[in-house]
N, C-alpha and C positions, 0 to 999 in steps of 0.2 A: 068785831074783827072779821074782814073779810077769808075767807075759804083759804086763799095762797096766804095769807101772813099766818094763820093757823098750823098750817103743814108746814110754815118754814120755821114757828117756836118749837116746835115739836122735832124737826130736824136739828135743829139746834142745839136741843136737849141731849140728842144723841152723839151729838159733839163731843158737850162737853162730859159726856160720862164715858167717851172713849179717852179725852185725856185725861180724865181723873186714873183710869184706869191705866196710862200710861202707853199706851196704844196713840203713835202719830198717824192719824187722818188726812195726812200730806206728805208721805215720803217723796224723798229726792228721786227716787228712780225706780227701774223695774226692769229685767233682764229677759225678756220675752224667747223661745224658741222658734216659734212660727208666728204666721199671720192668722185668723183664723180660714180666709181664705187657702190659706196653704196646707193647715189641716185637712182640712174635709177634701183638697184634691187629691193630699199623698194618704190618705186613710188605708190604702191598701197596705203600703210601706209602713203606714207607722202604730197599724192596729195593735193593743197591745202595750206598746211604748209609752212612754210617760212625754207627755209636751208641756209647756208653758205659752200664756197666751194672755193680753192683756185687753180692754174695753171698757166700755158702757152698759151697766144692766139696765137695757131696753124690755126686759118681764119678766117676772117671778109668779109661779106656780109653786105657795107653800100643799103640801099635804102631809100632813102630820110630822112623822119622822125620814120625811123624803120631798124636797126642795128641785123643780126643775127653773129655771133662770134661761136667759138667752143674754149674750153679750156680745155688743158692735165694737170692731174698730173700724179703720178706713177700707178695708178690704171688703168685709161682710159682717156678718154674722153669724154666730155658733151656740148653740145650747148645750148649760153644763149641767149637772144632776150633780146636786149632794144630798149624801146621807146619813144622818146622825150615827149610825153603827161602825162607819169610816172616819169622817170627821170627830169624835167623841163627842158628848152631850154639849160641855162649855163652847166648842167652837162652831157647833152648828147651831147654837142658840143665838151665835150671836152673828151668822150668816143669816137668819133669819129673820133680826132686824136692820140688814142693808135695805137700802131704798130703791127705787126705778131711776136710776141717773146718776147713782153711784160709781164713779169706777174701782175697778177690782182687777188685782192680777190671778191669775187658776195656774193649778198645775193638776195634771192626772190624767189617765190612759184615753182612749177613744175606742168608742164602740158605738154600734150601731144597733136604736131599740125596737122593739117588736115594731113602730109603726114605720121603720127605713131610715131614722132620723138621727145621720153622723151625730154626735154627743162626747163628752167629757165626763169621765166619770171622776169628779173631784176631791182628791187627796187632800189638796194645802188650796189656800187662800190669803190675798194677803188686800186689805183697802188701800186705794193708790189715791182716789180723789171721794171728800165725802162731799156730793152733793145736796145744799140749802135749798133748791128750789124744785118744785115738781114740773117736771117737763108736760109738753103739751100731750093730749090723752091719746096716745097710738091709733087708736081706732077712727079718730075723728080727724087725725094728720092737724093741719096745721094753714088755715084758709082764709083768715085775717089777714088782706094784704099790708095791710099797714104794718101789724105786726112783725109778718113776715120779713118786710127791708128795714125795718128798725129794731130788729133781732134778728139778724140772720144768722146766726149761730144755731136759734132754735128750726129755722124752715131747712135748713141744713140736717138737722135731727129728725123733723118728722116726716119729711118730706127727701126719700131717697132721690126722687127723679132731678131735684134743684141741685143737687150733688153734683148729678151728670153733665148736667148743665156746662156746668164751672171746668169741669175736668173736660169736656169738649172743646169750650175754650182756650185752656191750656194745652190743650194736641192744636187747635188750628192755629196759634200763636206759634208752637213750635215749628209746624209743617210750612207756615211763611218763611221763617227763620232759614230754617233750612232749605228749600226753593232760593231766597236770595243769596245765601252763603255759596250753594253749587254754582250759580250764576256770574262767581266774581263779586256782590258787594261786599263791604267791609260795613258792619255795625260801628257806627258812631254816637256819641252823646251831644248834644247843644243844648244851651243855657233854658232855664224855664225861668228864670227871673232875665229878664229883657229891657235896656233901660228906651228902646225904642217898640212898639208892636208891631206885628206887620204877618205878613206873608196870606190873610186871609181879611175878609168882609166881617168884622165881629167886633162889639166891646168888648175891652179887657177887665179883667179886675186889677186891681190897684191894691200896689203896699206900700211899706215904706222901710227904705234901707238906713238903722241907725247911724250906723258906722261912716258909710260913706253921703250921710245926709242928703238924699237924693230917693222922688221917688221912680218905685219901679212897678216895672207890669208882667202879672202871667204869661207865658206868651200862649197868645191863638194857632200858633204854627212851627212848624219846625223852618220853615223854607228856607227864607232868607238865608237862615246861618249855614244851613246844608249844602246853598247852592257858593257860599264864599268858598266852599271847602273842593266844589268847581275850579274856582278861581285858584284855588290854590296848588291844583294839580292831582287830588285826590278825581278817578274818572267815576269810579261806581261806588254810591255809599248811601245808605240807607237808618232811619232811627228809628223804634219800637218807642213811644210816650206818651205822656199826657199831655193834653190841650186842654187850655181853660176860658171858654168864653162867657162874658155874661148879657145871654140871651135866657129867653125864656127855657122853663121846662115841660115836657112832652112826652109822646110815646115813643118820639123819634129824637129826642134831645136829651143832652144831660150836660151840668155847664162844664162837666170837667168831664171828659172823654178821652179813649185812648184811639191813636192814631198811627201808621206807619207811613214815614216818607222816604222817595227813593229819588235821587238824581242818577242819571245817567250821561254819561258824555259822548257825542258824534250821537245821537238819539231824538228821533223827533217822537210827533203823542202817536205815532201809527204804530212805531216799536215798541213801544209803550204800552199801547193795545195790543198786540200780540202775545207782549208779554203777563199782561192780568190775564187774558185767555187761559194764557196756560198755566199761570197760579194756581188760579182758582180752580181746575179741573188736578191738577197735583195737591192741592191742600184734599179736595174733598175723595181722591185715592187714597193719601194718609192718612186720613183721620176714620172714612167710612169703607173703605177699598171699592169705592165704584163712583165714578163722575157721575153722580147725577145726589139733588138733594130734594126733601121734601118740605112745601114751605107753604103754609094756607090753605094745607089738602091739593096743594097741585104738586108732581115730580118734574122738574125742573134740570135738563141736563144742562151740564157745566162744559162739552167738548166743546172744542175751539170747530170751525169758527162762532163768532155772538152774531149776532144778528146786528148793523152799523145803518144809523140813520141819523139825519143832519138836524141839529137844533129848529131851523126853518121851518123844512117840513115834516118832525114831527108836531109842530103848532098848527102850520095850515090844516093837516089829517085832526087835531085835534078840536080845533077852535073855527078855521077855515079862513086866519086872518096871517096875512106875509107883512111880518112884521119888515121884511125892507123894503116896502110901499110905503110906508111911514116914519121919516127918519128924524122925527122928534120927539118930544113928549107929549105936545099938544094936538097930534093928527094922530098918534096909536092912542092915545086914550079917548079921542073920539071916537074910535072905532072902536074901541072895545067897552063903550058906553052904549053906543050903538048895540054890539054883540050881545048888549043883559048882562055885561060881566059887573061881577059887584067886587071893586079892587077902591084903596085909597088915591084921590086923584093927586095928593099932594107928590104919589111916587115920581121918581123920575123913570125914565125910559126906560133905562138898565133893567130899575126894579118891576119895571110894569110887564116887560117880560120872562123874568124872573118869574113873577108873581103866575103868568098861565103856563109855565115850566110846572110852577108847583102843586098846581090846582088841577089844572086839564091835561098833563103828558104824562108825569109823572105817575100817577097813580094806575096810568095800562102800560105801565113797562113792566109787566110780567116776567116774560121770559127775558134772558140775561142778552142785552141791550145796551150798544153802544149808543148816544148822541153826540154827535161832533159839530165841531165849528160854530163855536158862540161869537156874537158881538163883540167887538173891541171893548166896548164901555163896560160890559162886565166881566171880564178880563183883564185886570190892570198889570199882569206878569206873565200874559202869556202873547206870544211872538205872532206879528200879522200872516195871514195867508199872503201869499206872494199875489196871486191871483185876482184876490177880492180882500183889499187892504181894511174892507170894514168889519171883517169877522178874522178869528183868529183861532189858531191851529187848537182846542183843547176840545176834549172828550168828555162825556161822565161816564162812569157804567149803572149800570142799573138791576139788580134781581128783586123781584117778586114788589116791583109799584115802588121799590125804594132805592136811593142812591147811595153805592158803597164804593165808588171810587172816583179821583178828580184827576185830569191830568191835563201838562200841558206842553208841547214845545214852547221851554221856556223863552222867554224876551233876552235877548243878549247885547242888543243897542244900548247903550248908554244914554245915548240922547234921545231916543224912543221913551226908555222907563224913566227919563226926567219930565218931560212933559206928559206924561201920562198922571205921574204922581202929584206934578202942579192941576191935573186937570180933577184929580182926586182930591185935593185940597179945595176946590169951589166947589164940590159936592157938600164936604164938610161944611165949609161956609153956608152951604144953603141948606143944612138943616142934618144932610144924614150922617149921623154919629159914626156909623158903621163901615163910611168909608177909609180907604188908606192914606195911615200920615205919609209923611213926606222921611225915607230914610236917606241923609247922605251919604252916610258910609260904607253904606248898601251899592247908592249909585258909582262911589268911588272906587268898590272891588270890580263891579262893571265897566270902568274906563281902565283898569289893567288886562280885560280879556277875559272871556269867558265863551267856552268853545260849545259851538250847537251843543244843547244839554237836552235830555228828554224827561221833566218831571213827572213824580206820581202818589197821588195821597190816598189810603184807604181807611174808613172807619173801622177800626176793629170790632168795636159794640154793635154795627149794625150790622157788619159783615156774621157775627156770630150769632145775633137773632134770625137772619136766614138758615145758617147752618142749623141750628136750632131749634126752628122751628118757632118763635117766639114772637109775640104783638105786639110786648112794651119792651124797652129799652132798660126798665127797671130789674128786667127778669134776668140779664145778663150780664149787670154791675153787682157786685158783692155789697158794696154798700152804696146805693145810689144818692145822690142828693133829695131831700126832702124840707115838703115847708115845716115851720116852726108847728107842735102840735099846741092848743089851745092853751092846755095846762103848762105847758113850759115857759 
């Protein structure tokens, strides 16, 4: 019998001789006074005083007829002392067999012991949760990554700093929130079962609806829906959700992802840009109180303005090759055969620029960095430049080599986004899965009118591994996707 199945018969044991004993090991609830963090701030006020307080025994120091313990909840952590001449013999005998993982409610005064260390001097006790399994060894945390995301409950326990993590998340989730609420939008919901997909470059995953015998798809995007709600006279409106593509997984991917999109109306992608600017210099005053963040060991300021350069020539600076000297597939991919570039040659053009977007620019957009004005072809929703009909008005942003926002003055022709989406359809035919179907209902809300609109998409997961400070995308989903393990 291995080490944990040993410890957890023996846990078990102790189970069941607290119900024999008549002792529930699962009470309904617990009526707590403070946090423990709240003790140890108000100790001046409540020295003395009798508190209540509930947690985790995270370590036990038996010494004979005096018990020191330390108990977490979500706040912190606080150490309580009991001793057998307070508690009486039967129930410090049997505080003595609580475990490292149990939880426990305290009640008893607070003092402060010879070595400076706020404490509870323990009266009453009462087991709230009896923990069967021994938690990971404190001292050694918790470093198994594997383990780690397919327990995260436990890296959450041994590992305070994965904590923070999550709870910075949740401030920079909020501080978007709130940035677009001050703003004028209105949070909305749209469907995540889709009987058409659309609004982004991605397979979907596939279900199937019993009821209405039909099947249906994840959706990859919020867009489409968002932008009918344009049409519909809604001007500013935005959705916090999940996206679910099935593409591969990475340090920068996960097939279910969470995302923010914003439409805007009378709004092209420059207002658009102004306004991530300044997002994301107010998200990172809410959350850290100073624009600027640290990401790769480099400090990275967030004030507006970004630094704005054009899809083109950040490739020439990067590769030295203009891709509108080559308006095919088969003259840019000679050139960039030429170049030593090692890409599939089956891509098409779209992709074949895509493809040194991802390889060669991408990775020195350091500092927070706009690139504008992509090609038509890989753009199938975003609106021509007036100017130069072959590129079209969207943006990405970029901090610290990775892409955490997409925007575009969207397409509002009706008959522009019909043939685009027929031109998207012979992509499909020739091979790439990941082009855009063909939506008419879509194009139908576009022949009722849809007024200059300025759209805007941002990764939440990757925008919070900057915040963060973080390399993989696993460290910043609570439960990421993962492959099947061997044994399973």
């Amino acid at each position: 019998m291995a080490e944990g199945d040993d410890l957890r018969q023996m846990r078990l044991a102790k189970l069941e001789k607290l119900r024999s004993e008549g002792i529930d090991p699962y009470p309904k609830d617990y009526h707590r006074t403070h946090l423990t963090a709240q003790a140890i701030q108000q100790f001046d006020e409540l020295a003395g005083e009798d508190v209540r307080i509930a947690g985790r025994i995270v370590s036990m120091r038996i010494l004979g007829k005096a018990t020191f313990a330390h108990i977490a909840d979500g706040s912190g952590r606080i150490q309580i002392y009991a001793r057998k001449d307070v508690l009486g013999e039967e129930q410090y005998d049997d505080f003595r067999t609580l475990d490292i993982g149990d939880f426990i409610g305290v009640s008893g005064s607070l003092f402060r012991t010879k070595a400076g260390e706020i404490t509870i001097e323990t009266k009453g006790y009462t087991l709230l949760a009896k923990s069967l399994r021994p938690l990971p060894e404190k001292w050694h945390g918790l470093v198994d990554v594997e383990k780690r995301y397919r327990q995260r409950y436990l890296d959450l326990i041994a590992n305070p700093d994965v904590r923070k993590i999550f709870e910075v998340r949740s401030a920079v989730i909020e501080a978007m929130r709130t940035f677009m609420r001050e703003r004028g939008f209105i949070e909305v919901e749209t469907p995540a079962l889709q009987p058409l997909y659309g609004g982004a470059a991605a397979r979907p995953f596939e279900t199937y609806h019993q009821a209405l015998d039909r099947t249906l798809y994840l959706r990859i995007a919020t867009e489409l829906y968002l932008k009918r709600l344009i049409v519909g006279g809604f001007e500013k409106v935005f959705e916090i959700g999940k996206n679910f593509r099935n593409e591969g997984i990475s340090i920068k991917h996960n097939p279910e992802f969470t995302a923010m999109e914003s439409y805007e109306a009378y709004a092209d992608y420059i207002d658009v840009m102004e306004m991530v600017e300044q997002m994301m210099a107010f998200m990172a005053r809410m959350v850290f109180g100073k624009e600027e963040i640290t990401y790769k060991g480099q400090t990275m300021r967030l004030t507006p303005p970004w630094r704005r350069i054009t899809m083109r020539q950040a490739i020439i600076e990067a590769t030295g090759i203009d891709f509108r000297q080559y308006p095919d597939q088969q003259t840019l991919s000679a050139k960039m055969a030429e170049a030593g570039m090692k890409f599939d040659p089956a891509l098409s053009r779209a992709k074949l620029i895509d493809h040194m977007v991802s390889t060669y620019v991408e990775p020195k957009l350091i500092e927070p960095t706009f690139v504008m004005d992509f090609p038509v072809e890989v753009s199938p929703l975003a609106k021509r430049k007036t100017d130069e009909p072959d590129l079209v008005e969207r943006f990405e942003g970029y901090i610290g080599g990775m892409e955490i926002a997409n925007a575009f003055t969207e397409l509002n022709d009706p008959i522009d986004q019909r043939e685009r989406f027929v031109k998207q359809l012979e992509e499909r035919a020739a091979g790439d899965e990941e082009a855009h179907v063909m939506d008419e209902d879509y194009v139908i809300a576009l022949e009722h009118g849809m007024p200059p609109t300025g759209g805007l998409g941002i990764g939440i997961d990757r925008l919070v591994m900057v915040f963060t400070d973080q390399q993989s995308i696993r460290e910043v989903i609570l439960f990421p996707q993962l492959r099947t393990r061997r044994e399973e």
